[in-house]
N, C-alpha and C positions, 0 to 999 in steps of 0.2 A: 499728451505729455507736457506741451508747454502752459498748457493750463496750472496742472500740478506744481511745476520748475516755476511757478513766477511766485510762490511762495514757499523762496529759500530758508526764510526765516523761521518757517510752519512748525518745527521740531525741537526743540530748546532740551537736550538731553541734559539736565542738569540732573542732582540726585537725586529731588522730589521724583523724576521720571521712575527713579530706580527702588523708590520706596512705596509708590503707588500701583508698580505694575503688576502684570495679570502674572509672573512669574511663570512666563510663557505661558499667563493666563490666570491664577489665582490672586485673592485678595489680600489687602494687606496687611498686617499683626495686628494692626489697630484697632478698639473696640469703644465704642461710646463715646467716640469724637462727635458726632451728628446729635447726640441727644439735644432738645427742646432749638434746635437750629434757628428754628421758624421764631419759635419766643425771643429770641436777640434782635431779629430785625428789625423791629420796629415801623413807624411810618404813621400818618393819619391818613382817614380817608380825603378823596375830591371825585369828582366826576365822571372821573377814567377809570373808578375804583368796581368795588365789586357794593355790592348794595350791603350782603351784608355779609359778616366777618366768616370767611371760610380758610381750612385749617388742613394743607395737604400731607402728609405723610410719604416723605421719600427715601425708599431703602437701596444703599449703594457702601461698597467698599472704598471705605476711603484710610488715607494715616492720617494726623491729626493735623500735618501740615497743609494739609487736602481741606481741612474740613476748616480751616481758617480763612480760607480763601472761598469756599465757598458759604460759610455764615456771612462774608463781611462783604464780597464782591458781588455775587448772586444772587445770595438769598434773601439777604433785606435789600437791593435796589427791585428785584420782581414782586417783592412785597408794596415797597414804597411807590410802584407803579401800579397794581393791579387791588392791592388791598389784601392778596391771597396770602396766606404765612406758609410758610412750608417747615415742616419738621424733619430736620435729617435722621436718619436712619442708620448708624452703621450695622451692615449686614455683608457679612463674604460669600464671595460666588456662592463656596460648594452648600451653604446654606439656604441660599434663595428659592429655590425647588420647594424643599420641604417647606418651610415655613408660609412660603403663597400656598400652600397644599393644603396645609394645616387648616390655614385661616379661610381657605375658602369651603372646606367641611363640616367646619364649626358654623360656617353664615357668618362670620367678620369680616368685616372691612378696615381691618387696622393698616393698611397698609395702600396708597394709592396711586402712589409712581415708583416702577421698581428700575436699578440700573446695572445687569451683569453683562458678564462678557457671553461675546458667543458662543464658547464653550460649553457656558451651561444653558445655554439657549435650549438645546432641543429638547430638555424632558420640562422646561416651564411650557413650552408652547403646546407639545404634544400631549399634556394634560389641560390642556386650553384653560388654562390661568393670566390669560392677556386677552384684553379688549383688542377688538378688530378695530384699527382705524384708519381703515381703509375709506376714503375718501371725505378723511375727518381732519386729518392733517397735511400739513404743506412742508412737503422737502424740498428746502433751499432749492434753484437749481445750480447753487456754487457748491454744492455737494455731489461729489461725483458717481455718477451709475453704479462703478461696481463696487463702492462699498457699500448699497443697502438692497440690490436687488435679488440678490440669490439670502436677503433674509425674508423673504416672503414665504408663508408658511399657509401651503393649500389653496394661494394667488390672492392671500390677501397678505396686506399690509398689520403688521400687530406690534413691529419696535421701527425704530431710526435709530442712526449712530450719530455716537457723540465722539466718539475719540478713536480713530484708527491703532492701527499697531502691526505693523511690518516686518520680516526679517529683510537683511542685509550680510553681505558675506566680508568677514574680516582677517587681513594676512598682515603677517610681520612683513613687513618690506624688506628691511636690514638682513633675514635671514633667505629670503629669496633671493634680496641682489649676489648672496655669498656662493649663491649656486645657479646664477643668472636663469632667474627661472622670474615670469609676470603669473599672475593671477588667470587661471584657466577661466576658457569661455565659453565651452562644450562639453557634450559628455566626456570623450576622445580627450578631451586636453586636461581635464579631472582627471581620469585612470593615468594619464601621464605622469603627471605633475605628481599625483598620489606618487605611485612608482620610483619616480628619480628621489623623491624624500625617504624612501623608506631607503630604497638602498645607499641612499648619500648617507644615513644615520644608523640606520639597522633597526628602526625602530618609525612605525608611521607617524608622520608628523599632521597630518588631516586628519580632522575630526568631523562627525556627523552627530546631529543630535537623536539619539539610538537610547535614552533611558527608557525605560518601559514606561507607554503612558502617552498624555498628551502630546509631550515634545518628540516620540516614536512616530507619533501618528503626522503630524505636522510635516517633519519630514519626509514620509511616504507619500504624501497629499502631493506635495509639490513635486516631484518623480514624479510618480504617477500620471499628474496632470497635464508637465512638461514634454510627458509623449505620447499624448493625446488621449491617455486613460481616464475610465470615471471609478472613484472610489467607491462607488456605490453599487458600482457595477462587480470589479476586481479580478475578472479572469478575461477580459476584452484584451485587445493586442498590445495596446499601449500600457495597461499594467503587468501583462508579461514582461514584455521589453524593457518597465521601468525594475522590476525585481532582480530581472535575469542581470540587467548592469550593479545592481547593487552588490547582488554575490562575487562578481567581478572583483569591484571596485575595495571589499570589505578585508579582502587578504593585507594590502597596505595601508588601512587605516589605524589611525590610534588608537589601541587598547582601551584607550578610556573612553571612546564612543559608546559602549555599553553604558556605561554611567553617565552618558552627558548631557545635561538640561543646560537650559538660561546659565544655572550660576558656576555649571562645570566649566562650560566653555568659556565664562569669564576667566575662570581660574587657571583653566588649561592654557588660556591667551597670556596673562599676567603672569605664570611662572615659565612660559617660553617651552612648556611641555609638548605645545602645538604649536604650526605655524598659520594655520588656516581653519575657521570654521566657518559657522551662520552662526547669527545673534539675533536679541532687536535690540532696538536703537538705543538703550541705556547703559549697552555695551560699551558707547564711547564713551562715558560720563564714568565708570568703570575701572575701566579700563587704562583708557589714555589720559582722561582728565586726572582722574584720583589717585591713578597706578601712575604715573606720569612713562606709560609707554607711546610716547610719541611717533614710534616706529610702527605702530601698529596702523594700519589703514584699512579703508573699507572700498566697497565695491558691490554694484547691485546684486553680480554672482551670474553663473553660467546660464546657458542656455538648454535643453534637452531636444530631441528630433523634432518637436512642436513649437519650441521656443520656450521661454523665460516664463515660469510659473511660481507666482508667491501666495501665501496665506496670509490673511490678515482675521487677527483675532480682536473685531471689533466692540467697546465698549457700546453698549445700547440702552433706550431707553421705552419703556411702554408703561401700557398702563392698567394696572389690579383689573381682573374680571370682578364686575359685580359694585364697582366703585360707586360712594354716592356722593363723588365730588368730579364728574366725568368732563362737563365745560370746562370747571380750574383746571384737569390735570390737562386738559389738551394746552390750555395758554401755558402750561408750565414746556409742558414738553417741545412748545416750538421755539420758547425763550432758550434753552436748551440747545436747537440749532443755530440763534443768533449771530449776527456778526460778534457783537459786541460780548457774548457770554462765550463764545470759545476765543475771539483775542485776550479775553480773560485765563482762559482755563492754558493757553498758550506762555503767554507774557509771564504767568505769577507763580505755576507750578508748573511748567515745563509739558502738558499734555500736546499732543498729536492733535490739532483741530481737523475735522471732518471735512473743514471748509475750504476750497482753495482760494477764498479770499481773506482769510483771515493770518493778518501779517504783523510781524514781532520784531526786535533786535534780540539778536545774537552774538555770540562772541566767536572773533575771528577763527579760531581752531576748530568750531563748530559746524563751519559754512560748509565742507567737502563730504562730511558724513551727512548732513542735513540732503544736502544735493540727491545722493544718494538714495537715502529712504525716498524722498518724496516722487523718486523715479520709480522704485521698487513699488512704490504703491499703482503706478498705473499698470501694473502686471499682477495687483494684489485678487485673489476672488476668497470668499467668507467659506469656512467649512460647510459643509451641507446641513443645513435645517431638517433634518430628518425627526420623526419620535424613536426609530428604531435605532439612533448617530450609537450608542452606549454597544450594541451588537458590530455596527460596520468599525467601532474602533479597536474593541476586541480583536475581529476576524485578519483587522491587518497588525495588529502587535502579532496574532499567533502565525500569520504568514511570514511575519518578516525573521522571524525565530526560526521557524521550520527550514525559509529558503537563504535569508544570507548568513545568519550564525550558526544554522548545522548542516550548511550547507547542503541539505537537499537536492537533487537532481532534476526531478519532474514539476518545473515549474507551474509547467500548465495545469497538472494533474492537482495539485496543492489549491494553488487559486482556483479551480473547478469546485474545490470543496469548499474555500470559503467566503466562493458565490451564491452557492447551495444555501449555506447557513444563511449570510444575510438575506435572501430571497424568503426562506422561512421565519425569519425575524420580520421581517417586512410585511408577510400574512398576516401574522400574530396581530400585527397592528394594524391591522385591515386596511394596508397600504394597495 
């Protein structure tokens, strides 16, 4: 942990964070910021160059303020050092899939370093549309374990992360101190704390992120795994235990947990609709910077029977199967983990460095929330790289429907069933 903690600085939730993020994982509005990237940089050759002029293609979700910093920071200094040009790409997540699918049916190679989040990780890899490079490339070792190792996919190596992404748990303080109540740090002191809000107000003041979908599942991930369950699994003890608390816990929560992603729970925080949720980290920039709710604080959030379990929905980066620019994209893709190219992606748009040596200024108001995430992260692990993820995430939106919103009885009996299913989806893919 004090690894992580000795770069307070690591976080810079300024708004580019809020404009560029995964939206608890998707891309951002922006379209054709990246085109001819590579042709701006410029540079001559010398020595240390490449012999002769090669021309990489890299497709990533960026806003244009993104894509400024990386034409003028990145991509012509790894030109002006290597001689290689790179062409940005803007391309959003939920398109990445198809279009490496496409092109690799057709026998093209338009495309040669690809960069989504892990969300959409599982159906690039499990269509094996990423070069194995596995004992091709070199991870920093100021990049720490468990943000790249549960992205191994069949025990090999096929991405590395460029940019972390964490939740963290954020309370009005002003409204807690009015009912002298601190920030729960167990399950027990969450159903509490839930409890005295609801009947202090008549109305739950805790929010969960409960939208159907990613931010469903995210949520249940970290339950789940905080009581020593495996998502993959979903009818072991520890996902009992973690359902059975949520049906509990669901009678005093906010209404508007059904609808709550990333930008509910900004909204539910800023109009004081909530007193408590989870976020990530662009929540302060949000929230307290933009909203000027300075009473709003954060906190890395409780604990479960097993302890402190977070998700982290890591930016990554690999590279096109079938490429025939395979040397460049390796020198791109370690430039990529550099010191120097994520104090970049840090310092200029606010990104999350991978690195725990990559160190920035920030502004005073910044330093407690910052603290935070980079705590949060050494309890982070990556969703599970599965080909069949698109099944187990189903199975737990329709679990968590059956058992804490209609409230259902037979918890075990429910999860039996939709361990079944993923077990059969897991054949299917000749798991």
């Amino acid at each position: 942990m004090k690894k992580r903690m000795t770069k307070v600085a690591a976080i810079a939730m300024a708004a580019a964070l809020a404009a560029g993020m995964l939206a608890g994982c998707g891309g951002s509005g922006s379209s054709g910021g990246g085109q001819s990237a590579g042709t701006q940089a410029g540079g001559s050759g010398d020595s240390g160059k490449a012999a002769q002029s090669v021309t990489l293609n890299f497709a990533i979700p960026l806003a244009e303020e993104e894509w400024q910093v990386f034409r003028e920071d990145i991509l012509a200094p790894f030109e002006a050092e290597t001689g290689i040009k790179v062409n940005g790409i803007q391309m959003e997540n939920k398109d990445m899939e198809s279009k490496l699918e496409a092109l690799a049916q057709a026998g093209k190679h338009e495309i040669d370093v690809f960069a989504p989040s892990t969300v959409y990780l599982p159906g690039i890899l499990g269509k094996d549309l990423a070069e194995d490079l596995t004992g091709l490339v070199t991870i920093p070792e100021a990049i720490p374990g468990n943000l790249y190792e549960e992205l191994m996919f069949d025990g090999k190596v096929t991405v590395v992360p460029i940019r972390p992404n964490v939740q963290t748990n954020y309370y009005n303080e002003a409204k807690l101190n009015e009912y002298g109540l601190t920030p729960p740090q167990n399950w027990d002191e969450l159903l509490a704390f839930a409890k005295t809000l609801h009947e202090k107000e008549g109305v739950g003041r805790v929010a969960i992120q409960a939208a159907s979908g990613s931010a469903l599942t995210i949520t249940c991930l970290e339950f789940i795994r905080s009581a020593g369950g495996d998502p993959l699994v979903l009818n072991d003890a520890g996902s009992v235990e973690a359902f059975t608390f949520l049906q509990q816990l669901w009678p005093y929560l906010s209404p508007e947990s059904k609808r709550a992603d990333f930008n509910g729970v900004n909204e539910l925080l800023a109009t004081e609709s909530i007193y408590y949720g989870s976020n990530w980290p662009f929540c302060a920039t949000t929230v307290v910077k933009d909203g000027g709710k300075t009473e709003v604080k954060s906190y890395v959030g409780f604990e479960g029977p097993k302890g402190i379990s977070k998700v982290t929905t890591t930016t990554v980066v690999g590279i096109a199967k079938g490429t025939e620019h395979k040397e460049e994209a390796l020198k791109f893709v370690e430039y990529l983990m550099s010191e120097k190219v994520q104090n970049v992606l840090f310092t200029k748009i606010g990104w999350a460095p991978a690195r725990n040596d990559a160190l920035g200024e920030v502004e005073e108001w910044q330093k407690p929330y910052i603290e935070d995430v980079m705590t949060a992260l050494d309890f982070a692990q990556s969703r599970p790289i599965v080909p069949y993820w698109s099944d187990v995430d189903k199975a737990i939106n329709d679990a968590f429907t059956e058992i804490v919103i209609n409230g259902e009885s037979d918890v075990q009996g429910i999860l039996d069933k939709y361990h079944n299913t993923i077990e059969e989806a897991k054949q299917a893919k000749g798991e």
